[in-house]
N, C-alpha and C positions, 0 to 999 in steps of 0.2 A: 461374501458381499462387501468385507472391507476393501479388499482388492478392487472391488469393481466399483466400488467409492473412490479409489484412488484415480482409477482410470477417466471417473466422471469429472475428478479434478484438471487433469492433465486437457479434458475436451475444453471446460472452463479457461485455463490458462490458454486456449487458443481461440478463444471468441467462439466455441460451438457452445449446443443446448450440452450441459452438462448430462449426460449419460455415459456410464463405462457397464464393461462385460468380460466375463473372466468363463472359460470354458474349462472341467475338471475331468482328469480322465483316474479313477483309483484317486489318491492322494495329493497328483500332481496338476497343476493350472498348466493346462497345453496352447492354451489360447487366449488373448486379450485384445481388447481392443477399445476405442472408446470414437464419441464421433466427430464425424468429421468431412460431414456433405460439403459443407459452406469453401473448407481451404482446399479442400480435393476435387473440389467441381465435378461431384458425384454423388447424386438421387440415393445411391443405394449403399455409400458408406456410413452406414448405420453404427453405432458398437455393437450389435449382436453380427452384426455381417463380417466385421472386422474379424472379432475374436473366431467368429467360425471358420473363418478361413486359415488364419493361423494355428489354430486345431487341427484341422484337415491337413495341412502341411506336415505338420510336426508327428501327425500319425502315418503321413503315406496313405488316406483313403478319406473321399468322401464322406462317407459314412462313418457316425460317429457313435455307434452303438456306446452304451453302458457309458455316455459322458452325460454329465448334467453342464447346463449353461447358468449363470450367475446374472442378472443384470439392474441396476440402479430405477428404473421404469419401464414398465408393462411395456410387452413388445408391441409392433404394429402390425397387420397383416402382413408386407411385405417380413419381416422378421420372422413371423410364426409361422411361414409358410415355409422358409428356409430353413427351419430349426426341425419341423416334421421332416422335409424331406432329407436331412440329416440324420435322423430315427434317433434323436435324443432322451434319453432316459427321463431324464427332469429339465425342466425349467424354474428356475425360483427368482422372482422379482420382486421389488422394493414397495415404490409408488405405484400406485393404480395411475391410468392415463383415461380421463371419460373422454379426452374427444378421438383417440385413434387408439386406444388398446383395444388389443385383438383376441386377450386373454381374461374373457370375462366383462368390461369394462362396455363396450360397444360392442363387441360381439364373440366369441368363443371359440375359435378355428380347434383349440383342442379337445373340445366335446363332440369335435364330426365323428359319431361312431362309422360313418360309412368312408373314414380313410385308413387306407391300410396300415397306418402305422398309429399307435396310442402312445402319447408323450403326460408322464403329471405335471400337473400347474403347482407351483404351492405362491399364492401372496402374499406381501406383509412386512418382508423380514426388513430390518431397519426402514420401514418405511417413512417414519418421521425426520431421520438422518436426508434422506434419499429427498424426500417432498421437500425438506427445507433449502436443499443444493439446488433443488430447481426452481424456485419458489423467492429465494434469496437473487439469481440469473435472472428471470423475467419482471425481478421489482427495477433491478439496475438498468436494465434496455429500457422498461418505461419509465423511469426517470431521465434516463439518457434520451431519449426522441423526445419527452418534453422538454427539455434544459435545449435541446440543441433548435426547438425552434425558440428559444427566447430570444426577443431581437437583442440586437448587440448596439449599445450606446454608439451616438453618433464619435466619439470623441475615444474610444477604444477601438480596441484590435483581439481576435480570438486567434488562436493559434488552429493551422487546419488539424484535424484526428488524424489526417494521413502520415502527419509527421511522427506518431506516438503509435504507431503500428508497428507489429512485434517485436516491443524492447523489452530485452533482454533481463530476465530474473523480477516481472515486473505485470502480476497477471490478476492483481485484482481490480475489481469494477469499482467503474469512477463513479462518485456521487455530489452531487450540486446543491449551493447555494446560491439563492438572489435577491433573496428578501431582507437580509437583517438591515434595519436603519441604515448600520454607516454605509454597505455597501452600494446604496444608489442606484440599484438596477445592474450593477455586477456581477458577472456571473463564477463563483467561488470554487474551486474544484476540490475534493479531499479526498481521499482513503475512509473505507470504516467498515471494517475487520473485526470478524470473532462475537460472543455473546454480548448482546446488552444489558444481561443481567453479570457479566464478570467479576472476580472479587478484584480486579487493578485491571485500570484502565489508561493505557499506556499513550499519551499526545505527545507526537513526535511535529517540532517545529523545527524546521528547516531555515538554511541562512538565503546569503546573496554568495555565487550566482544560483545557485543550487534549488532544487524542489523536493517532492517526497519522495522522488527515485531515492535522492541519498539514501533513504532506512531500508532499502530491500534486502541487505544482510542480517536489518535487525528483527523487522517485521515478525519472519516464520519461528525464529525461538518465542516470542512475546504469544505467538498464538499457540503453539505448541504446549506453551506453558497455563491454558486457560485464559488469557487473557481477552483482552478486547483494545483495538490497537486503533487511532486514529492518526494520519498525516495528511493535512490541510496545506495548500498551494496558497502564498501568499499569492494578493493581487501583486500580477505585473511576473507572475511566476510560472513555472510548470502549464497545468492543463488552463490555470485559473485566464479569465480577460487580461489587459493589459492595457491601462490609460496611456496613448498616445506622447503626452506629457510629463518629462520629470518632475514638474510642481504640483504634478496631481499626488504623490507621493509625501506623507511627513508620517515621524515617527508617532504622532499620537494618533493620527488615523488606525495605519495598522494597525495598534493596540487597541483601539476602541473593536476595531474587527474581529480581533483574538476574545475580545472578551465576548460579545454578543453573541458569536460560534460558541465559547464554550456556555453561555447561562442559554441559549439556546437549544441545545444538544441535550442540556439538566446531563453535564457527566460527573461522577462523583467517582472518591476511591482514587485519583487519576496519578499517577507517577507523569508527570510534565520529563520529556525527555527534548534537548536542546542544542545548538550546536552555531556558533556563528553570530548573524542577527535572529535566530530564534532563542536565542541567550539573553540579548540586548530588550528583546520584545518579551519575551515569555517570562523570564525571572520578574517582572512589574506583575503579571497576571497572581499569582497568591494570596496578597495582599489584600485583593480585591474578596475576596470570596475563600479564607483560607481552610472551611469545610466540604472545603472539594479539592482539597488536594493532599496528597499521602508522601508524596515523596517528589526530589528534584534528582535528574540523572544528567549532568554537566557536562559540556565536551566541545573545549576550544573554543571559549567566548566572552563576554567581560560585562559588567556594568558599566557602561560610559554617564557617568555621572558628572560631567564636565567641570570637576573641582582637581582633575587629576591628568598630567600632559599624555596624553597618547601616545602607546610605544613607537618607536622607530619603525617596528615595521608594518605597523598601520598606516603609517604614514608615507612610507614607501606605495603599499598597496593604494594608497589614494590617490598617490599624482603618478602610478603607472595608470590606473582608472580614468583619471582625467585626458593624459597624454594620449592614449589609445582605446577611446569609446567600444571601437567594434572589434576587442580581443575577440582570440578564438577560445570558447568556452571550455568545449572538449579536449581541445592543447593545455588547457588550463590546470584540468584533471589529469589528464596523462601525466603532466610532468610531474605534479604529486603524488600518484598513484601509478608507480609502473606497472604495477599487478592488474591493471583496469585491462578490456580488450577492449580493441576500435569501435566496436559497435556498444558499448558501456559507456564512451569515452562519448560516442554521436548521439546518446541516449541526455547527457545532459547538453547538448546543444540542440538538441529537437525544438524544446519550447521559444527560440528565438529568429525564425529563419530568417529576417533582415533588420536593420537599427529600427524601424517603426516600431519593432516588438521590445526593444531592449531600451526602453525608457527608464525601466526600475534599475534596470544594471548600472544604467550613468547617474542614481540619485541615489542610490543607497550610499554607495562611501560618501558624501559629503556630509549626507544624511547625519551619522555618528556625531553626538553629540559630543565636541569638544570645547566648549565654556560654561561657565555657569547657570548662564541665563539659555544657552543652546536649547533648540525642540526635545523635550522627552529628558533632559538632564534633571529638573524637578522631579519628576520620575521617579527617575532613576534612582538618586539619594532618598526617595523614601525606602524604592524597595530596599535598598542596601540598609537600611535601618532596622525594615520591619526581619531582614534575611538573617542581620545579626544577632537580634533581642526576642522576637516574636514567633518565628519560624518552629512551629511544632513538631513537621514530618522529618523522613529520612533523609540522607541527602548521600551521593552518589557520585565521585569525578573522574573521567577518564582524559588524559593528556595526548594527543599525539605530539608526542618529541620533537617531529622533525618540522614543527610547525612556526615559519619566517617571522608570522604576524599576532599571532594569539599562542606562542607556546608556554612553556613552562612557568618562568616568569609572572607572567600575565597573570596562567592559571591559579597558580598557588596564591597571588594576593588575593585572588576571586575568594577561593577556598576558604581564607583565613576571614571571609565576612561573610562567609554561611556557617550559622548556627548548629554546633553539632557535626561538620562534615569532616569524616575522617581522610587517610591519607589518601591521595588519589594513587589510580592505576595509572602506572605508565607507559605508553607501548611507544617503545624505541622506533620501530619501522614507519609509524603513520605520521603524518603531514597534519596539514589546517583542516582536514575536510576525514574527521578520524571515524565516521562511522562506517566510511570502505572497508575497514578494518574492525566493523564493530560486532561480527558473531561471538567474541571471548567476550565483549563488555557486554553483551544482551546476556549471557549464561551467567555471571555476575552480575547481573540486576534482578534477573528474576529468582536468583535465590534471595538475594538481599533483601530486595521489597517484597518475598511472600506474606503474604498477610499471616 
């Protein structure tokens, strides 16, 4: 049944109802399958029809005497009609299904003592596993059909869904905000992954240009490891809306947005994980609330506290920004990340398909606060106060080396004004945008901050 949890996963990562199926013959899994009506534009690609058929293959015969089927929920008539005529030993299923199980639930096809063939039912097994995969998929679609009729401000822009269709290493359900105060009717997009009862609850903030795709390296160690993983789409980002206008954009808005998401959410435990402007935004958030947070995981980003001149190569990075508004995003990635493929590379340029959408892109760099008095520099010099003196939890730094505008440099002065943070990690090969490279630093964080 683990198997056939797996393969319900793999239906999930493709927009199907999460169901898998795993057919046994003796000791060995001859058949798997999981479903897949919706991408195969076919009624009857069920996972039990799948895995039987790859059963029947791999045996040379229809007939599947002496195998047992495995499946995540209760078959349907079509299913248990194929599984007798199969002359299956056993069937064993997860979830009950009361509106189309055929095993008991609605109706019984393997109690007809008048067919020729008798198969046992057994129900139950991981059923709570199984109900919550399905149960977890039908909360996200109803959220998702109410969030996508929320109307959209006159004065914003949504990115279509067709753009964000099948990228790459990147297959959990979206989930929405509209309501908190700052947002105004904006529609929020995040990630939220794993138990809500977790013992570390992992907030991945993302920079400019970038959204939560960055963390899909990091994500499956975090959950793997028990956790409960959240990455939120700033506005003007990823899946989230998009104000039209650069001046709808300042640095203390976002932060007000960071914080109402998290006392909204009530997360506790939380390892704040950062990188960029979710460095510049997120390191202010602690301060605010420092019993809900356990630990900082750093990576390639600064306090702009505007008492301190901005490196060269931020500076650089702001009047290429200014000089050419409608860079190519995904060119942008490639060139730091040769290891990216083209469609990884098109995955972070999806959320922008013309300049109407890329307003945050042309105000983020000017955004950074570089004087005293600059938006969000007040801030800033607190959190750098409270980071140096008052900061209780763990703290966590990973460098990418090869990084033009926030590398080493940068880093280490960051470091040296966080409380207690030991030496950072350095990975030679990574660039500005170091979580492409980030499954060593997620395996080193989650031993680090085990509770």
């Amino acid at each position: 049944m683990r198997e056939a949890l797996a393969q319900a996963g793999l239906a999930q990562a493709a927009g199907e109802v999460p169901v898998g199926a795993v057919v046994v013959h003796g000791e060995a899994i001859v058949g798997r399958g999981h479903n897949a009506p919706v991408t195969q534009h076919d009624p009857t690609a069920h996972a039990e029809i799948r895995a039987l058929r790859e059963a029947a293959r791999a045996l040379g015969n229809y007939r599947l005497d002496g195998c047992e089927l495995f499946v995540t929920l209760e078959p349907c008539a079509m299913c248990s009609g194929a599984m007798l005529h199969a002359r299956l030993a056993r069937v064993v299923f997860g979830a009950p299904d009361p509106k189309t199980g055929a095993a008991g639930s609605v109706l019984d096809l393997f109690a007809q003592a008048r067919l020729n063939h008798q198969t046992q039912v057994v129900g139950g097994v991981l059923a709570a596993e199984c109900s919550a995969l399905l149960s977890g998929f039908f909360r996200a679609r109803r959220q998702e059909t109410r969030m996508n009729a929320q109307p959209l401000r006159d004065d914003a822009l949504r990115t279509p869904d067709a753009r964000f269709a099948a990228l790459p290493d990147y297959p959990w359900a979206p989930h929405w905000l509209d309501d908190l105060p700052a947002l105004a009717g904006l529609r929020m997009h995040y990630l939220d992954e794993g138990p809500r009862d977790a013992p570390l609850t992992w907030l991945c903030l993302h920079g400019n240009p970038s959204w939560s795709y960055l963390y899909r390296r990091m994500i499956p160690l975090f959950l793997q490891a028990g956790g409960r993983v959240l990455a939120p789409d700033l506005i003007g980002f990823g899946k989230s809306d998009k104000p039209k206008r650069a001046s709808a954009h300042s640095f203390e808005w976002h932060r007000q947005v960071l914080l109402e998401f998290v006392e909204r959410l009530e997360l506790e435990q939380v390892v704040l994980v950062v990188q960029d402007w979710g460095g510049l935004l997120g390191l202010t958030l602690p301060m605010e609330a420092p019993e809900r947070y356990r630990g900082l995981l750093v990576m390639n980003t600064l306090l702009a506290t505007g008492d301190a001149p901005l490196s060269p190569g931020f500076l650089a990075w702001r009047e290429m920004c200014a000089k050419n508004p409608g860079f190519d995003v995904g060119r942008l990635f490639a060139r730091g990340n040769p290891h990216l493929s083209a469609a990884e590379c098109a995955a972070y340029d999806a959320p922008f398909p013309d300049s109407g959408h890329r307003a945050a892109l042309r105000a983020f760099p000017p955004m950074v606060p570089d004087g005293p008095d600059a938006g969000g520099a007040a801030i800033s010099r607190q959190a750098r106060e409270f980071l140096a003196r008052q900061w209780q939890g763990r703290s966590l730094m990973a460098i990418g080396a090869q990084d033009p505008v926030l590398g080493v440099p940068v880093m280490e002065a960051l470091r040296s004004q966080i409380r207690g943070c030991p030496d950072a990690m350095v990975l030679p090969q990574a660039g500005h945008f170091v979580p492409e490279h980030g499954e060593a630093i997620a395996r080193t964080a989650v031993g680090y901050f085990r509770p």
